[in-house]
RODO-2510 file (C-alpha; in nm, 4 decimals, decimal comma):
residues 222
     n   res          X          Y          Z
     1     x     1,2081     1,1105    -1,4308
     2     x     1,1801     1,0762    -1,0634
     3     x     0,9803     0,7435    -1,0649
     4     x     1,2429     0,5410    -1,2701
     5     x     1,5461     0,6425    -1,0085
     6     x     1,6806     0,3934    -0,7837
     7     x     1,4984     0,5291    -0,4269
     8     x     1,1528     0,4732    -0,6967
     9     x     1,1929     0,1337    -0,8031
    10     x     1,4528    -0,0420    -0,5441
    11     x     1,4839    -0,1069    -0,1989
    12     x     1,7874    -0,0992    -0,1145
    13     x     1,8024    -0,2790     0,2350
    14     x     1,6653    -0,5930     0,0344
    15     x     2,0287    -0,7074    -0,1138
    16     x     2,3755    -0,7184     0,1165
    17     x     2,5605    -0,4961    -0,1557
    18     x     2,3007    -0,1913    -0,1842
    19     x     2,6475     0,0136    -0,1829
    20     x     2,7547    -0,0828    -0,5828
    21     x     2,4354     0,2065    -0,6286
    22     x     2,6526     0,4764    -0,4249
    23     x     2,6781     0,7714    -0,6203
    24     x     2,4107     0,6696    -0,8806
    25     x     2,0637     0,8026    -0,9990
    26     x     1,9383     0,5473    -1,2124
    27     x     1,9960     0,2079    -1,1460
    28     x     2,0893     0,1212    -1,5180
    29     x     2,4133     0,2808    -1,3796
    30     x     2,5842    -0,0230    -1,2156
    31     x     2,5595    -0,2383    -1,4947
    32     x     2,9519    -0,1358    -1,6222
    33     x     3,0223    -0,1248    -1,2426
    34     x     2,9221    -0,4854    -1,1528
    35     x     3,2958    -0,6685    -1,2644
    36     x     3,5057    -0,4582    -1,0985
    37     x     3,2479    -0,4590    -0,7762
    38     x     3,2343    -0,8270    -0,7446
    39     x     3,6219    -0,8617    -0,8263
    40     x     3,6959    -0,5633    -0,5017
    41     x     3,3860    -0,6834    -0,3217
    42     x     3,4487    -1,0301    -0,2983
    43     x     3,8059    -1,1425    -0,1407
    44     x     3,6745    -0,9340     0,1634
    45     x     3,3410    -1,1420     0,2162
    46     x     3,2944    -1,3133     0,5301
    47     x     3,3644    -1,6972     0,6658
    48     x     2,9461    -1,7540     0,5251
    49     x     3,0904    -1,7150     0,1863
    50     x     3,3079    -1,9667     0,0109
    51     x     3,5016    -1,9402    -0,2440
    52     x     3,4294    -2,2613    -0,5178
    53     x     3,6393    -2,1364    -0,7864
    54     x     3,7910    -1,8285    -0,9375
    55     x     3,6562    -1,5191    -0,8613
    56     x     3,2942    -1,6691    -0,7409
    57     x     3,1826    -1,6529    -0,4176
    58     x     2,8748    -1,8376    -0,2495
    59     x     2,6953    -1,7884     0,0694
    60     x     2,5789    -2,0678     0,2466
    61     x     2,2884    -2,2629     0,2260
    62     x     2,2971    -2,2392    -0,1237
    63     x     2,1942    -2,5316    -0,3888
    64     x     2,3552    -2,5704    -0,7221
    65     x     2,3135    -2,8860    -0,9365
    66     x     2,5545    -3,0284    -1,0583
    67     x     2,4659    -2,9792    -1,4104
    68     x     2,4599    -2,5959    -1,3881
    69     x     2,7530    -2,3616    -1,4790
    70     x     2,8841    -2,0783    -1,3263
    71     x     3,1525    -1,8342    -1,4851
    72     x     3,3015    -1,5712    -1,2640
    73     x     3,2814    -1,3054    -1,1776
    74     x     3,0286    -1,3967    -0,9579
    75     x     2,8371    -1,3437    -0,5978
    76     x     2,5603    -1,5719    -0,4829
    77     x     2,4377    -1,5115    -0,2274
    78     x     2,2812    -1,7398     0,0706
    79     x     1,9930    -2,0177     0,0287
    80     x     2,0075    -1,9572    -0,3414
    81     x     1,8535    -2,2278    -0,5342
    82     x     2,0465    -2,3052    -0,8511
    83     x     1,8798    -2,5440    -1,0857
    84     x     1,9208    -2,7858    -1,3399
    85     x     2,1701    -2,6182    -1,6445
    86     x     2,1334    -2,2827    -1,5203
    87     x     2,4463    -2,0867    -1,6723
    88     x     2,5855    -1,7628    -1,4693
    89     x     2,7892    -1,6598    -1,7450
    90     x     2,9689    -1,3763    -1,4976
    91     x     2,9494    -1,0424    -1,3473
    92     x     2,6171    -1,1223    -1,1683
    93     x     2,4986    -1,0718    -0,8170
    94     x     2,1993    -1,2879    -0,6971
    95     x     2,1143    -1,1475    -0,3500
    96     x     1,9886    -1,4430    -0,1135
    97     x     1,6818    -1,6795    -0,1183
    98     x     1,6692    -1,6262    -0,5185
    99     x     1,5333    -1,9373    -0,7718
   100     x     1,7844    -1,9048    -1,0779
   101     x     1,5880    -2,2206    -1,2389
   102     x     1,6835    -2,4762    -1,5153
   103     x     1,8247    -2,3610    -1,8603
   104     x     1,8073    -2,0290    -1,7158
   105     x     2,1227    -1,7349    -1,8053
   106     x     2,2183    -1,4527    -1,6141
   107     x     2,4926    -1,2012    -1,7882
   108     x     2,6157    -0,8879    -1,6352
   109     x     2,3374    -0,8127    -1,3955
   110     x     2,2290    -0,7750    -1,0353
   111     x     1,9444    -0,9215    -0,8663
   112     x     1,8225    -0,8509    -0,5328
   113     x     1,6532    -1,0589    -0,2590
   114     x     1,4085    -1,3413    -0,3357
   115     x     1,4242    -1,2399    -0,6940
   116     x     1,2863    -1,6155    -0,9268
   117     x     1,4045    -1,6647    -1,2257
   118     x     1,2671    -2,0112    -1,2682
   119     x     1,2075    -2,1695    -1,6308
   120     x     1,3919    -2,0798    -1,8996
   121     x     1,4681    -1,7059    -1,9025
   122     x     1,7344    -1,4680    -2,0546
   123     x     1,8204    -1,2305    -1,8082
   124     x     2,1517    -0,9801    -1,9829
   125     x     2,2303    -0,6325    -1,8557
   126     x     1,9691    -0,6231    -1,6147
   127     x     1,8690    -0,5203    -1,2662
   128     x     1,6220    -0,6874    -1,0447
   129     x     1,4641    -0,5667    -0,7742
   130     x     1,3317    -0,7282    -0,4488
   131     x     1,0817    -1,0165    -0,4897
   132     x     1,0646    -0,9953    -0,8871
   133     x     0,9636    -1,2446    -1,0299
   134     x     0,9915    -1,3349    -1,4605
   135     x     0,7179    -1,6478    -1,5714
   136     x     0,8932    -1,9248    -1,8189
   137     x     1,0142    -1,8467    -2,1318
   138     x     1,0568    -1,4500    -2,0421
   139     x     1,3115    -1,3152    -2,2916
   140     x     1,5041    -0,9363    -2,1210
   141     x     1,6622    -0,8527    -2,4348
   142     x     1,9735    -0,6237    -2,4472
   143     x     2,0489    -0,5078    -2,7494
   144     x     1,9174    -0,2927    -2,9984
   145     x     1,8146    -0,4350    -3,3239
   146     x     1,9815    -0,1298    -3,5268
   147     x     2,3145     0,0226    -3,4083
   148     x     2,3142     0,2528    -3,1401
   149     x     2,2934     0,3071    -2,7993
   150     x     1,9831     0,1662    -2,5405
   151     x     1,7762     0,4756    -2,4288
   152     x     1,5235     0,5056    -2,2007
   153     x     1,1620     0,6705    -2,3010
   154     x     0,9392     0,8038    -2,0668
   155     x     0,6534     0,9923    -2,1468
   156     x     0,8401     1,2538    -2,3620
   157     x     1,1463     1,2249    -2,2216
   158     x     1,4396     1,0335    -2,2967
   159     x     1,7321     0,9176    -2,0673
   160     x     2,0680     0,8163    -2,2889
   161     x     2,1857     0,5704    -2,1228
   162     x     2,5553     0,5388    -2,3572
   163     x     2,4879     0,1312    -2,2960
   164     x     2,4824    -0,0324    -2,6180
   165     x     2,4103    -0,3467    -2,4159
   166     x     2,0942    -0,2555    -2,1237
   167     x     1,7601    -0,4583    -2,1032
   168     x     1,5725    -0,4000    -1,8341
   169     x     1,4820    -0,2798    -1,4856
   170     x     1,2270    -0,4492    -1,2419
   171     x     1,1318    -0,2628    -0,9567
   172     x     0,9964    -0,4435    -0,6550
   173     x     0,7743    -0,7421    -0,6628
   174     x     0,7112    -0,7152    -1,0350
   175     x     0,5965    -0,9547    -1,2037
   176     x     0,6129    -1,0666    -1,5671
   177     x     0,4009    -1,3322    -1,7522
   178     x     0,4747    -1,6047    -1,9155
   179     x     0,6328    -1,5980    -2,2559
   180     x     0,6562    -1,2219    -2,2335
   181     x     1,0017    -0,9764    -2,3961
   182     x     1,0625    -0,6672    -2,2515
   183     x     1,3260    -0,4982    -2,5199
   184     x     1,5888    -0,2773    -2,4070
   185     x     1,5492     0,0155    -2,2117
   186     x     1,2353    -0,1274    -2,0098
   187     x     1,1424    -0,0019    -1,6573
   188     x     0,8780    -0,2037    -1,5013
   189     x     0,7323    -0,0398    -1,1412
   190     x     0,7188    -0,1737    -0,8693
   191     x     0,4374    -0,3982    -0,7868
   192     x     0,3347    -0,3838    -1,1059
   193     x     0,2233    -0,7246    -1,3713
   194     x     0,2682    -0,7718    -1,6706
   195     x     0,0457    -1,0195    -1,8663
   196     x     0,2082    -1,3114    -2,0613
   197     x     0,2744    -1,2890    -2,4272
   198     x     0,3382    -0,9377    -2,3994
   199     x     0,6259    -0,7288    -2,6201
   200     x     0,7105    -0,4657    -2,3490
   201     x     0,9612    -0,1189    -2,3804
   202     x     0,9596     0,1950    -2,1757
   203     x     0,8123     0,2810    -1,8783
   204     x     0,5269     0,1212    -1,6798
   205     x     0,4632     0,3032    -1,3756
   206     x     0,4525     0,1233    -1,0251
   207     x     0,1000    -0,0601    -0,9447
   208     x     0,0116    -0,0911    -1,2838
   209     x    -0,1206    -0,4133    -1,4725
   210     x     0,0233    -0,4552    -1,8798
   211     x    -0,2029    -0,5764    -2,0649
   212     x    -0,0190    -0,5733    -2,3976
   213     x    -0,0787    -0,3722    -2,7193
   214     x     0,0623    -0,0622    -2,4902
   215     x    -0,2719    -0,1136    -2,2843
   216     x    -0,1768     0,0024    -1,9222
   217     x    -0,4462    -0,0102    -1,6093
   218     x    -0,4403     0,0628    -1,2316
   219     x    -0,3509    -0,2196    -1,0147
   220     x    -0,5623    -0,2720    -0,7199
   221     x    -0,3521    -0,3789    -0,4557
   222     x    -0,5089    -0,5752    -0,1446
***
């Protein structure tokens, strides 16, 4: 399971608050921690951080129209572009230089540097990694369809994860098409594509290229 653990999929000097993973394996871990993170984290940001209503903080530099709505708990973080009725519906972190774009939600997850979420995406229970990037219409579902906890299946193993609510994982500069669903318990590698209209869940290992109907090939990169 070593290539869907944090050091695998994340860089961790790519977002201010790298130390909400102390003390975890998997980066599915945080996602109960990120409330009570942002709540402790945030009355001890610094004078670039501003305070614009309860319990959500935002760096400078950063856009939000005024048609979008943000719940706390919240961090934004600096030069983050907010668009047209986004809706932070709390516990998030958006590290800085990120695109959260119009009629775009974020719920209970944490996304890194220069992560773009840009045209109409779900994004619940989900961690982002640096430079990801999710096409329009890209669905990260959270829950399960039948009861029971979200696992994780790799090969032939299987994490249990004890989230009943936990989409997915982007590692660095993913990037997913157009259109495309990744169902709970996804890990997507780092560097790695997936093509649009594609139903995505498990593992696709880092520099790989999804080409849908569980077809998986080597990604050149140049």
């Amino acid at each position: 399971m070593e290539k869907i653990k944090i050091n695998a999929l994340l860089d961790l000097t790519q977002t201010e608050f790298a130390d909400i993973f102390d003390g975890c394996e998997y980066p599915h871990e945080i996602l109960p921690l990120i409330k009570e993170y942002i709540l402790k984290k945030g009355p001890s940001l610094g004078n670039d951080y501003t305070m614009i209503k309860e319990n959500v903080w935002v760096g400078t530099g950063t856009e939000i129209a005024e048609t979008a709505f943000i719940k706390g708990p919240a961090i934004i973080g600096h030069n983050v572009e907010i668009r047209q009725s986004a809706f932070i519906r709390g516990n998030a972190v958006i590290g800085d230089n990120s695109v959260i774009g119009n009629s775009t939600e974020i719920k209970n997850s944490f996304l890194f540097n220069k992560v773009q979420t840009p045209h109409f995406n779900y994004v619940g229970d989900s961690v982002l990694g640096f430079h990801a990037h999710i096409g329009a219409g890209v669905i990260l579902s959270n829950v399960r369809s039948i009861p029971g906890n979200v696992k994780i299946h790799c090969g032939d193993e299987t994490i249990e994860t004890g989230l009943r609510k936990f989409s997915a994982i982007l590692g660095d500069n993913a990037e997913i098409g157009c259109n495309s669903v990744l169902n709970p318990g996804t890990v997507i590698g780092r560097n790695s594509v997936v093509y649009p209209l594609s139903n995505v869940r498990g593992v696709i290992p880092e520099n790989s290229i999804y080409k849908g109907n569980g077809v998986i090939s080597e990604r050149e990169i140049r």
